[in-house]
Structures are given as structure tokens and as C-alpha cells.
C-alpha positions as CSV (number, residue, x, y, z in Angstrom):
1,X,0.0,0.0,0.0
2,X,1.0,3.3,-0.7
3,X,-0.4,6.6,1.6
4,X,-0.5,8.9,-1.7
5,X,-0.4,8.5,-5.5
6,X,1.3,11.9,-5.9
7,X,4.8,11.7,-8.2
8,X,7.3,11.4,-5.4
9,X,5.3,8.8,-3.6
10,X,4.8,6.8,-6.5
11,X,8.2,6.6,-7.7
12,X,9.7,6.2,-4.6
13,X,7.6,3.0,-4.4
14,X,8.5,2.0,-7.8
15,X,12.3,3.3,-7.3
16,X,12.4,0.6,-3.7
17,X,10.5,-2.4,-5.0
18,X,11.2,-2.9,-8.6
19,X,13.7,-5.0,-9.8
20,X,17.0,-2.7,-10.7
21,X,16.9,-2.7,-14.8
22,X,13.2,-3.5,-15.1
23,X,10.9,-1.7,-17.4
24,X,7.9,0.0,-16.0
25,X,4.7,-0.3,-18.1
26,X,1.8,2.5,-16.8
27,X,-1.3,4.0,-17.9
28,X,-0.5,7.9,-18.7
29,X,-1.1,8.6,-14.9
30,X,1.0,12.2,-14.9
31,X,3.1,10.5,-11.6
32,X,5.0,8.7,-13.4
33,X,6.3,11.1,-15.9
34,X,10.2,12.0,-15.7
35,X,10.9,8.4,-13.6
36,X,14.5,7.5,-14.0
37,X,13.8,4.2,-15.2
38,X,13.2,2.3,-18.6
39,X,9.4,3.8,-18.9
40,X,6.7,2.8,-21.7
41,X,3.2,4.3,-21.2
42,X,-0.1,2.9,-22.8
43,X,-2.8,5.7,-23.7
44,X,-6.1,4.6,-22.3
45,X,-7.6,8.6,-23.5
46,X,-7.3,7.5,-26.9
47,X,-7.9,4.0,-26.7
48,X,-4.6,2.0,-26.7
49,X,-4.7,-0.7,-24.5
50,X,-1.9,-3.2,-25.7
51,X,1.3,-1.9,-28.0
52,X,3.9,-4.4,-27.9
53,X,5.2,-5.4,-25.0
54,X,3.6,-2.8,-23.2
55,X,0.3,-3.1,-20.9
56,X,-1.4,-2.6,-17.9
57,X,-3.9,-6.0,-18.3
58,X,-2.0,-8.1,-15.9
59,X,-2.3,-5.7,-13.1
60,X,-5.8,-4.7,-14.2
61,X,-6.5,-8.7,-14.1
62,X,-5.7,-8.4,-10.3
63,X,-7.7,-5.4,-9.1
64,X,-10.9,-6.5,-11.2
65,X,-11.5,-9.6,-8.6
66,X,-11.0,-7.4,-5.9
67,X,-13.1,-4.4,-6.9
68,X,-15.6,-7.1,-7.2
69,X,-15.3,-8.6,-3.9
70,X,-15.5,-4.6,-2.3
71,X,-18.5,-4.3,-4.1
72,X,-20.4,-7.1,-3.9
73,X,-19.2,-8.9,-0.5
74,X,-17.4,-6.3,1.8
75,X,-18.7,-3.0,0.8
76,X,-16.1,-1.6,3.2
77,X,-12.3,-2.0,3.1
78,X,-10.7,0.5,6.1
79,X,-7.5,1.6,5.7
80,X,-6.8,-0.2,9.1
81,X,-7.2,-3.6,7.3
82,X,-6.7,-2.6,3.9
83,X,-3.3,-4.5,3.0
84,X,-5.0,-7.3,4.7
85,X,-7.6,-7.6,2.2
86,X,-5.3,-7.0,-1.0
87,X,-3.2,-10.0,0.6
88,X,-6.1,-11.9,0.4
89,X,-6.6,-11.4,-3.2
90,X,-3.1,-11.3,-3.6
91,X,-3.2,-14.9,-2.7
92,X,-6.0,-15.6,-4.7
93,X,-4.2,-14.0,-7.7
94,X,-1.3,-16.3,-7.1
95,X,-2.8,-19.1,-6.6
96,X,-5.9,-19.1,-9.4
97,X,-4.1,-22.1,-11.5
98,X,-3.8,-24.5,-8.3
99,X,-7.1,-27.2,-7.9
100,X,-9.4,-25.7,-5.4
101,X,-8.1,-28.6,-2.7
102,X,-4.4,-26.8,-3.2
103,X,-5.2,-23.6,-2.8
104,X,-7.9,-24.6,0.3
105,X,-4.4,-26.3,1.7
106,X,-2.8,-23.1,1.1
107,X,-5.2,-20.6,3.3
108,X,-5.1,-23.5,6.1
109,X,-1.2,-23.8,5.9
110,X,-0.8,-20.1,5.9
111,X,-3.1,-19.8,9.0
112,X,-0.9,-21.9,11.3
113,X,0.6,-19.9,14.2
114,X,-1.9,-16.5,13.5
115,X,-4.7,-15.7,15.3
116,X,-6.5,-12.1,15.3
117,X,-8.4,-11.7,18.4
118,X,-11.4,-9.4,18.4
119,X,-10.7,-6.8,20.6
120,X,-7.7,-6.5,18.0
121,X,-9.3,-6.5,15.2
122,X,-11.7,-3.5,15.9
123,X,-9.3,-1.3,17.9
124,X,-8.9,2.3,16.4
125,X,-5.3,3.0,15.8
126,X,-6.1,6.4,14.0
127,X,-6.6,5.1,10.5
128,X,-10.6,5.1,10.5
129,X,-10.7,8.9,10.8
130,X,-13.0,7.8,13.4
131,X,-15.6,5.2,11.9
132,X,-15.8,1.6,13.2
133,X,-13.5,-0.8,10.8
């Protein structure tokens, strides 16, 4: 998670996580314009979606599921347990090509040793801006 997706925000997350060398594909999102890195952009405003080698489909393929789940199970993602739910469909991202019994064996392995009690999980810890999470 990032806490803005202003230009030095974004880059610095870019600059720290991405492999050294690697080329950034983007929409034309004006944040990452001047990044010091290999840089190909795909213009959605006038209706390129694929050229070459460059796309944004694999990342949209990821937030499409989740978008889904906000809208039609959760409703409500606070920033308090945000990266918890993009792990989630992180995981399910990851693991789509797996037989349902491997990935189910992968959510119970991953639960071993982790609990989150209640009174845990509803604390505020500033993040709600006041609402219940």
C-alpha cells in the first residue's frame, strides 16, 4: 500500500520495489512522468490498450476480482485492514491455476501460528478517521 499517489510517492515505491533494470509499463497517470527508469506508457484517453510489450492487463487482471469482492461482498475496506484484504486477493491471484483442494491447503497452511483476536481487530489505531472498521 501506498499513503499517496502523488509523483514522489509513486516513484519512490516504484524506485524501492522494482527489480534494478526493469521496465515500467503504466497508464499515462502524470506521476510517473520523468521516472529514472526504462518507462513505456499505454494511452487509455485514446484507446490504446496493448502496444507491444507494453500493458497494464495483468495488473488490471488483479484489481478486477478485488473491486468485485468490495462491491459485492465487503462493501467496506478501512484503511486499518486494507493490506490485509489485498493479501487476500493477492493470494487468490497467485494461486488461481492451483485445484481448489491446493489452494484450500494453502489458506489452512498459511493460518498456522496466526490468530486475530477481536478486541484486535476492531481497535482504532487512527486510521478510521474515526468510523468503526
Amino acid at each position: 500500500m501506498v499513503e499517496s499517489t502523488d509523483k514522489e510517492t509513486l516513484q519512490g515505491f516504484v524506485n524501492e520495489h522494482a527489480v534494478e533494470g526493469a521496465t515500467l509499463y503504466t497508464d499515462e497517470a502524470s506521476a510517473y512522468k520523468g521516472i529514472d527508469r526504462p518507462h513505456e506508457v499505454v494511452k487509455h484517453s485514446v484507446g490504446e490498450y496493448v502496444r507491444d510489450q507494453a500493458h497494464t492487463n495483468g495488473l488490471e487482471s488483479f484489481w478486477a476480482p478485488m473491486k468485485r469482492g468490495y462491491n459485492g461482498v465487503y462493501h467496506k475496506m478501512s484503511p486499518k485492514h486494507l493490506q490485509r484484504y489485498v493479501d487476500e486477493f493477492q493470494h487468490r491471484h497467485n494461486n488461481r491455476p492451483k485445484d481448489t483442494i491446493d489452494q484450500m491447503g494453502g489458506v489452512v497452511h498459511g493460518m498456522a501460528g496466526k490468530n486475530l483476536p477481536y478486541k484486535k481487530l476492531i481497535e482504532d489505531n487512527g486510521l478510521n478517521s474515526g468510523a468503526r472498521s
